[in-house]
C-alpha positions as CSV (number, residue, x, y, z in Angstrom):
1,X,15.0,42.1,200.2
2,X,14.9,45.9,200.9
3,X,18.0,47.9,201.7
4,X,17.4,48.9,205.5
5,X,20.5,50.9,206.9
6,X,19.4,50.4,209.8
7,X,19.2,46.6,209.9
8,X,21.8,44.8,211.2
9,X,24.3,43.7,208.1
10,X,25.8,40.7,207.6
11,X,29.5,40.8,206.8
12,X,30.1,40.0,203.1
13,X,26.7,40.1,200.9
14,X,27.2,38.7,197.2
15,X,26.5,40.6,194.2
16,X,23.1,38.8,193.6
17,X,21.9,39.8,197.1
18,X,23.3,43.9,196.5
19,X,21.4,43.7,193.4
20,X,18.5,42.7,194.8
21,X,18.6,45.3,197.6
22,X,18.9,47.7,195.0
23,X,16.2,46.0,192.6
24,X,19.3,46.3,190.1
25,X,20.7,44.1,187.3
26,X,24.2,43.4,188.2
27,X,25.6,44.2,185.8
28,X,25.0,47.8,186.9
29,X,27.3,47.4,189.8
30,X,29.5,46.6,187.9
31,X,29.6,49.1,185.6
32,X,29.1,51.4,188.7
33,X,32.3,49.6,190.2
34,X,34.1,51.1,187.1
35,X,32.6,54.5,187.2
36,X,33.1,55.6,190.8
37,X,36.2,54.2,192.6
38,X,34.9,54.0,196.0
39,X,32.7,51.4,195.1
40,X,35.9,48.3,195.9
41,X,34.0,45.2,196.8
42,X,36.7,42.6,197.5
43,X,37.0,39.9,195.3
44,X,37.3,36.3,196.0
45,X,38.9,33.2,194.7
46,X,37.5,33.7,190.7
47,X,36.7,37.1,190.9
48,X,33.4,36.7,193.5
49,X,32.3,40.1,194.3
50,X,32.0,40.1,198.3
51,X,30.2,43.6,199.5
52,X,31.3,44.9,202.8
53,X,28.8,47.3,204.8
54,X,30.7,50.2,203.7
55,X,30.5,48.9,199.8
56,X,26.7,48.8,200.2
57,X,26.7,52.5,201.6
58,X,28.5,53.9,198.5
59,X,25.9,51.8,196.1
60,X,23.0,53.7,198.5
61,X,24.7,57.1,197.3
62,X,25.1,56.5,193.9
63,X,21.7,54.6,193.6
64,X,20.3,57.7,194.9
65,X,21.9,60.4,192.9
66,X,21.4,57.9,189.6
67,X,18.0,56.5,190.2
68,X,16.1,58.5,192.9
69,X,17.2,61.8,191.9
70,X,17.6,61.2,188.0
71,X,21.0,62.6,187.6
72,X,23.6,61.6,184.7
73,X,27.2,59.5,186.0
74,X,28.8,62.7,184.9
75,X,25.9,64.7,187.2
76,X,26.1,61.9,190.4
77,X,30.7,62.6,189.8
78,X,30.1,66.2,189.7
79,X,28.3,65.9,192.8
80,X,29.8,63.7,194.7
81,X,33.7,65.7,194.1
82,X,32.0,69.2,195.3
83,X,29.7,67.4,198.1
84,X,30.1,63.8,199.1
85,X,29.9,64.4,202.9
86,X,26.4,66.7,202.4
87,X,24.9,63.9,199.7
88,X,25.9,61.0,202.1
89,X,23.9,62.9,205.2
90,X,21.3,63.5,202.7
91,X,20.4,59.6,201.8
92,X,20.8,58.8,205.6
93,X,18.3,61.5,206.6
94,X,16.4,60.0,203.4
95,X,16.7,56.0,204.7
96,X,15.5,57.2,208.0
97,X,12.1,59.3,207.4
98,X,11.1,56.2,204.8
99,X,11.2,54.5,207.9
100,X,9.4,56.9,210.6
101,X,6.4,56.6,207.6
102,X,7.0,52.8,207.7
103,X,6.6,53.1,211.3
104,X,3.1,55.4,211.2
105,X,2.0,53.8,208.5
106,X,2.0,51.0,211.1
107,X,0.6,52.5,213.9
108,X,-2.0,54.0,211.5
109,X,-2.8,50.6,210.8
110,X,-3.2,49.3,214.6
111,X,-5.2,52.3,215.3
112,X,-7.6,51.5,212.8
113,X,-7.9,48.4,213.7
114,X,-8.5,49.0,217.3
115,X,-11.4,51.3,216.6
């Protein structure tokens, strides 16, 4: 299971799920829980992680500065104190040309097929 922004969310997704939207150990989140406070999951009866919509969009941010763009923690902080609103339009523009290609890449295929 892919992280698609654009697909319709349900309302609580546990960590298993997040991690494999990510393709992530979880573990990670949870060390990314401690590292960047805006990453608040709420927490069930025994401590079950329960990922909101919002939670999700702050792991796509820090997923992307971390993993996609190879920066340290102490880079993805720096970047997010000085620019969180600029790095946040950044991953959406990101999330939304992978899916134009998806789309082409698509049409591409039809195409080929008709001819």
């Amino acid at each position: 299971m892919a992280y698609n922004p654009n697909k319709e969310l349900k309302l609580y997704y546990s960590i298993g799920e997040v991690a494999k939207m990510f393709n992530v150990n979880e573990s990670l989140l949870r060390f990314w829980e401690k590292e960047f406070p805006f990453i608040t999951p709420k927490k069930a009866g025994g401590n079950v992680r329960q990922y909101r919509k919002e939670d999700i969009e702050n792991i796509r941010l820090v997923y992307h500065l971390v993993k996609e763009k190879g920066l340290t923690l102490q880079g993805a902080k720096q970047k997010l104190k000085v620019s969180k609103d600029t790095s946040i339009r950044t991953t959406e523009i990101i999330d939304r040309l992978l899916l134009v290609r998806e789309e082409l890449a698509s049409m591409r295929k039809e195409l080929d097929y008709l001819t």
